[in-house]
C-alpha positions in Angstrom: 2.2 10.3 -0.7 6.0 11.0 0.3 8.7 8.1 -0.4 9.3 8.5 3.5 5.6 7.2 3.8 3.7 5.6 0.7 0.3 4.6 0.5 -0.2 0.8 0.8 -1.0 1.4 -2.9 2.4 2.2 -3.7 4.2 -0.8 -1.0 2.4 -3.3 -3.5 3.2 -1.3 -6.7 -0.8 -1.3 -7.7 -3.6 1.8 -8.2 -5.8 2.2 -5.8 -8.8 0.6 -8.0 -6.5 -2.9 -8.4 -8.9 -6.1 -8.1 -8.6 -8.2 -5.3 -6.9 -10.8 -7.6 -4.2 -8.1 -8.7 -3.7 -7.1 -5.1 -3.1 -11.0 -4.1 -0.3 -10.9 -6.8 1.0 -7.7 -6.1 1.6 -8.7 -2.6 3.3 -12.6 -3.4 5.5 -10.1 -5.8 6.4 -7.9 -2.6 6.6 -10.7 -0.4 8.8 -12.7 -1.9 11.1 -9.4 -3.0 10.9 -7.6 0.5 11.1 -11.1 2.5 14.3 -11.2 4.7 15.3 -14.4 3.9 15.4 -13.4 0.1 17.6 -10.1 1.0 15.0 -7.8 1.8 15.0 -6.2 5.0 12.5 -7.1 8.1 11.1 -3.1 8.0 10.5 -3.8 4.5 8.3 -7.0 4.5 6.4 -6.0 7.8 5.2 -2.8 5.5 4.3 -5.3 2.6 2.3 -7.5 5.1 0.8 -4.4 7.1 -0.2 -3.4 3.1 -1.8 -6.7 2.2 -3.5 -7.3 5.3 -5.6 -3.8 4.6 -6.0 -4.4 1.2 -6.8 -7.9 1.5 -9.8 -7.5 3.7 -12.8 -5.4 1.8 -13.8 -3.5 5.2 -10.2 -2.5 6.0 -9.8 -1.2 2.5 -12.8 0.8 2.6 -12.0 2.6 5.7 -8.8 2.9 4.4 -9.6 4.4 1.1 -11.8 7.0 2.6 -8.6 8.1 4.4 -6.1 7.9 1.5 -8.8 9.9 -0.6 -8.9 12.7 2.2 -5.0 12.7 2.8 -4.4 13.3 -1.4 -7.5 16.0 -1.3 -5.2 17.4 1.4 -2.2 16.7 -0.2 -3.2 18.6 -3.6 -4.9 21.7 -2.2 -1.6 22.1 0.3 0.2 22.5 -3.1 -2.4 25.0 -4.6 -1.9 27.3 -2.4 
């Protein structure tokens, strides 16, 4: 992914095979760093949350990692050639 547009891997700072517990921690991490109230800005929390709620739920994450795994297949044969 491009820092313009990370994965929702990257917005909780976990690998794409994190645990469901991991991904719970990840995202209090990110909540309570992005959250506005704490100095974080209201783009970046909404990301966070947008990220968790994916992750969070097993059918969401499973469509999304089909998606995530086609877009880096993409990715690394567009710098192949």
């Amino acid at each position: 992914m491009t820092p313009d547009n990370p994965s929702l891997y990257e917005v909780l700072g976990i690998p794409p095979q994190a645990s469901p517990t991991q991904i719970k921690e990840a995202w209090r991490t990110t909540a309570k760093a992005t959250h506005p109230d704490a100095g974080g800005t209201n783009e970046a929390f909404t990301t966070a949350q947008h990220a968790w709620e994916v992750l969070s739920d097993p059918e969401q994450r499973a469509a999304y990692a089909v998606s995530y795994t086609h877009l880096r297949a993409h990715e690394t044969l567009r710098y192949l050639v």
